[in-house]
N, C-alpha and C positions, 0 to 999 in steps of 0.2 A: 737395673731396670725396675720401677717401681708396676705394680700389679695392680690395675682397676677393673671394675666393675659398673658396668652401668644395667642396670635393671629397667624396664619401660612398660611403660601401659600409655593407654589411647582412651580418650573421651569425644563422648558426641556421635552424628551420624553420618558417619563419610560420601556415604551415598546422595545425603541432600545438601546440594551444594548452597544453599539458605542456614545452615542450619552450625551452629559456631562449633570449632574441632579443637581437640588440644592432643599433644603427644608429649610423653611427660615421665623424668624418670629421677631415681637415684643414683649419684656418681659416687663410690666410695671406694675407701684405698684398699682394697683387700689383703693385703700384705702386712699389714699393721698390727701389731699385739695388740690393740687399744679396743678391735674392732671383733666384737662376736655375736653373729646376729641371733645365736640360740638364745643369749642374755635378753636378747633386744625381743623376741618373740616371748617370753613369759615374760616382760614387765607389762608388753602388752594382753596379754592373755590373763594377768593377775588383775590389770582395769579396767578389765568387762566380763566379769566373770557369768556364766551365763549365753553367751554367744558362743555361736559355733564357728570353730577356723574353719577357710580365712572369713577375713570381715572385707565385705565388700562395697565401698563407697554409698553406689547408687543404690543398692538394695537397702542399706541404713537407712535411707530417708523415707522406707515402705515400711507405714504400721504392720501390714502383713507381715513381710517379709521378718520381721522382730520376732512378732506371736511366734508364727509356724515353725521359724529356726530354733527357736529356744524351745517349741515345749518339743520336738524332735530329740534332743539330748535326755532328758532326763526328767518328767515334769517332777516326780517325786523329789527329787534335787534342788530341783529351781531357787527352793526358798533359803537352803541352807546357803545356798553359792549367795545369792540376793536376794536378802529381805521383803517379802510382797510382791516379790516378783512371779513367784507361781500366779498367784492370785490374778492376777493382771492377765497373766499369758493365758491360765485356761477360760475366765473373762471372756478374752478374746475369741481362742477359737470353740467356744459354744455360739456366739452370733456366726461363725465363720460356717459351722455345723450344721446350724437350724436353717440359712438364709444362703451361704456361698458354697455349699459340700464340694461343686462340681470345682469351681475355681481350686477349690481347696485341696483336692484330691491332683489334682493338675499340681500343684507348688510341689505338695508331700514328694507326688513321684518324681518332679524334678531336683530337688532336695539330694534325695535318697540316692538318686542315679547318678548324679554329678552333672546333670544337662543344663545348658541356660537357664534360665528362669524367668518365666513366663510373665513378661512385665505387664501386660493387659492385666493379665488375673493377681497380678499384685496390687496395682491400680483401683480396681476394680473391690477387692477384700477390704483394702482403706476407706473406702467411700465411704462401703457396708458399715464397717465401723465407725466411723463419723459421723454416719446419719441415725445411728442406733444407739451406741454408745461413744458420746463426746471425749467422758473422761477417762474411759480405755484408750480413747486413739491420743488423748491425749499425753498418758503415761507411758504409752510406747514408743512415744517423740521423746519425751521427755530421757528416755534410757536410752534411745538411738543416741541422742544431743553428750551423751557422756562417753561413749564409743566413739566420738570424734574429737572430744576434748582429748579422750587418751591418746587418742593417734598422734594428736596435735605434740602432747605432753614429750612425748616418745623419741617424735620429731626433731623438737626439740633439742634435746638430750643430746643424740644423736649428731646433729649439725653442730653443737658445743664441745665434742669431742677435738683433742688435738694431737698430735704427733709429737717423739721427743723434743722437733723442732721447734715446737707451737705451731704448727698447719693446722687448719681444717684435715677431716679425714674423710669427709663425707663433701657433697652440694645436692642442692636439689635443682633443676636444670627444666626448664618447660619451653615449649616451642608450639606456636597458631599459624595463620596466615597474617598479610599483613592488608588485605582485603578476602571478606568471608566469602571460603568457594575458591581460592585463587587457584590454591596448590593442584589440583588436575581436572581434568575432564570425567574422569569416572570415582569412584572407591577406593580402588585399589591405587589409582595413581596419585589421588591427593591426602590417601596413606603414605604411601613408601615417601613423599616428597615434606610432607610435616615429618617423619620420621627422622629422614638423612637431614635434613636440617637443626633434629635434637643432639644425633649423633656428632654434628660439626660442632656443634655449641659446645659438648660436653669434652669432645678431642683440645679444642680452643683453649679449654679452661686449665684442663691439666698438661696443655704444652707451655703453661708459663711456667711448669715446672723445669728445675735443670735437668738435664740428661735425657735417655730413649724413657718412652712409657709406651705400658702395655693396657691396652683396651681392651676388656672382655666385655661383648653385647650380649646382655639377655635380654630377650621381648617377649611379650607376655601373644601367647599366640591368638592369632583371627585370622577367616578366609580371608584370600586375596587369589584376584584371577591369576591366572598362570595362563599365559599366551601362547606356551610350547603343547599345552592339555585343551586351550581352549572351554576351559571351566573353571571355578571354583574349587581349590586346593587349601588344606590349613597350612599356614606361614611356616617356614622351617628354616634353618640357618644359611642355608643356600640361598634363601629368599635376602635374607640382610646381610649377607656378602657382594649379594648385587648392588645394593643402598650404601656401602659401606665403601667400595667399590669406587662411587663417582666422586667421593670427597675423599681421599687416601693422599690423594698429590696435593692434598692442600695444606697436609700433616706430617711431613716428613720423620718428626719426629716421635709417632704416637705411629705405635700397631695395634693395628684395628681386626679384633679376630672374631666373627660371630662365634657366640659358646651355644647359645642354650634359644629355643623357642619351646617357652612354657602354659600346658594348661593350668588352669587358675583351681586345680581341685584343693582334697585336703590335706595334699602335700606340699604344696605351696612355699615358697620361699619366703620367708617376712621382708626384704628386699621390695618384693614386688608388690605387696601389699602396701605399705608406704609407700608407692609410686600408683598406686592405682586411686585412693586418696589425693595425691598431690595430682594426677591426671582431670578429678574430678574436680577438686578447685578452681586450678586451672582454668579449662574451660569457661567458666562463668567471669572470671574478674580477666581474660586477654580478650575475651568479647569485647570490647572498649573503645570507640573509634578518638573517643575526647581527652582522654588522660593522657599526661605524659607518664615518660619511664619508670622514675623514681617511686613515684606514688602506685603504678600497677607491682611495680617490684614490693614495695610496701605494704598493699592491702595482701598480696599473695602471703605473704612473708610475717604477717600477724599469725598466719597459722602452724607456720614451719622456724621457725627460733631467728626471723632472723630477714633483711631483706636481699632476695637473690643477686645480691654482686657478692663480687669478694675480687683481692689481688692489689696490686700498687702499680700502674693506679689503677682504679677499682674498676668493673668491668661487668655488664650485665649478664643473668645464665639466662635470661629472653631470648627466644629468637623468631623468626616470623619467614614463612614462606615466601614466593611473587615479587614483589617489586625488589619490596628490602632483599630478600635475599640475593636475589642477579644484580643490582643494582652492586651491593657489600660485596659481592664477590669478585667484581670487575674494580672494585675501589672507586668506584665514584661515589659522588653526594646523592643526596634521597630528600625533598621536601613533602613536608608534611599537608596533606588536605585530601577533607571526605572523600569518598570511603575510607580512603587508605585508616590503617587506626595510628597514633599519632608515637604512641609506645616503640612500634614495628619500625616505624623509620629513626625514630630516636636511637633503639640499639645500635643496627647497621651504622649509621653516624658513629655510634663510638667506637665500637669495633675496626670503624674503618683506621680512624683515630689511632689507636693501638695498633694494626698492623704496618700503617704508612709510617 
């Protein structure tokens, strides 16, 4: 029985059903000599030198977020780690000092404690800096922009890896709706239901393999209601054993075991970090209602080594809540037209394809 791993993160705002979502992970063999993510976490750590683990998608694209991270390490350091880059950072937060103390003081302590981070007052420190100093904000775009090329690099690397076989040992595997908003009525249900549809995708993928496989879920944790508490609870492995739960009979050959629901501190799995990255991709290019498959597969797949199919015959790691998904599931056909997005019924179509 070969030993997988699926690592996940979530992009977007569950809560507004306007507002485009992605759930989105790494699939990789863990069982494999080939595969060590300590190797994989200092080549990344060696091409942003300067940055504090982990490196977080959406917070990279926050000039703040840059300054305040890095001059928090070491500012004395900064320049030996990267050239000029002290310069830049304290740059920054002297405008941050003189004009944003209070935002600024707000980041610091959320930093330091390991709390969310305060995206207003990120927002907000950026501006400051772009209306004050251009080419501050601009040079901390400019070093965020290489913090994603590595990731990108990494990725790479990574998805090119193969088994004594020549297998892949790795995929990267994403799932939306197939109309924005479909997946539930509330948060918490148009989570768990983008979720179980990554988890099926990713079951799919490695059931074309021969013999039993073993599925290890890890999800990177966030509240979700809990209707036994009748409140807001953080997600825990019990939580996607329930999700894991409604597609199991569709995998006979694949056990589906929840391992792990993880905070994103500085202990962090490198795993999840590359899935929190490809979550935030994501997002942005399954928004789509006009593309077909190939080409969403492709534009995602410029950043990750490669476009998400793989197998013989080839087979999308897309998948899409709502129509496509109950539609794919009962085997029948799905045609394409607005809203629906055109990718979302395209997979289901093939998939269906490969199962019939």
């Amino acid at each position: 029985m070969q030993r997988w791993g699926f690592f996940v993160d979530e992009s977007g705002r569950f809560e507004d059903p306007s507002d485009p979502v992605a759930v989105a992970g790494l699939l990789v063999a863990r069982s494999e000599p080939v595969y060590r993510p300590s190797d994989i976490r200092k080549a990344l750590e060696a091409s942003v030198p300067g940055f504090p683990w982990p490196l977080h998608a959406s917070f990279l694209n926050q000039p703040a977020y840059v300054a305040v991270a890095a001059y928090l390490i070491e500012p004395s350091v900064l320049d030996a780690r990267r050239p000029g880059f002290g310069t830049v950072v304290r740059n920054a937060i002297s405008i941050c000092e003189a004009d944003g103390i209070s935002d600024l003081n707000v980041i610091v302590d959320a930093i330091k404690s390991g709390m969310k981070l305060p995206y207003d007052a990120l927002t907000r420190l950026g501006d400051l800096m772009r209306r004050r100093t251009p080419q501050v904000a601009q040079q901390l775009v400019d070093i965020s922009r290489e913090a994603w090329r590595a990731v990108d690099l990494v990725a790479q690397r990574l998805l090119a890896a193969r088994d004594h076989l020549g297998r892949p040992i790795a995929y990267f595997v994403a799932a939306s709706e197939t109309v924005c908003g479909d997946a539930g009525q509330s948060d918490t249900d148009r989570y768990f239901s983008v979720l179980q549809i990554s988890i099926d995708r990713a079951a799919s993928l490695i059931e074309r393999r021969d013999g039993m496989q073993h599925l290890e879920l890890y999800v990177q944790r966030r509240d979700v209601h809990d209707a036994r508490f009748g409140r807001s609870v953080p997600l825990t492995p019990q939580h996607v054993g329930l999700v894991a739960r409604g597609i199991a009979c569709r995998h006979l050959r694949v056990r589906l075991v929840p391992a792990e629901t993880s905070g994103y501190g500085s202990d962090v799995s490198v795993e999840y970090v590359l899935a929190d990255f490809l979550a935030n991709r994501s997002r942005r290019h399954l928004d789509d209602v006009q593309s077909h498959l190939p080409i969403v597969e492709r534009r995602l797949g410029e950043y990750f080594g490669g476009p998400l199919r793989s197998g013989l015959p080839e087979r999308s790691h897309l998948s899409a809540s709502g129509d496509a998904w109950r539609i794919a599931a009962q085997g029948e056909s799905i045609e394409w037209q607005p809203p629906r997005r055109r990718w979302a019924c395209e997979q289901a179509v093939q998939w269906n394809a490969a199962q019939s």
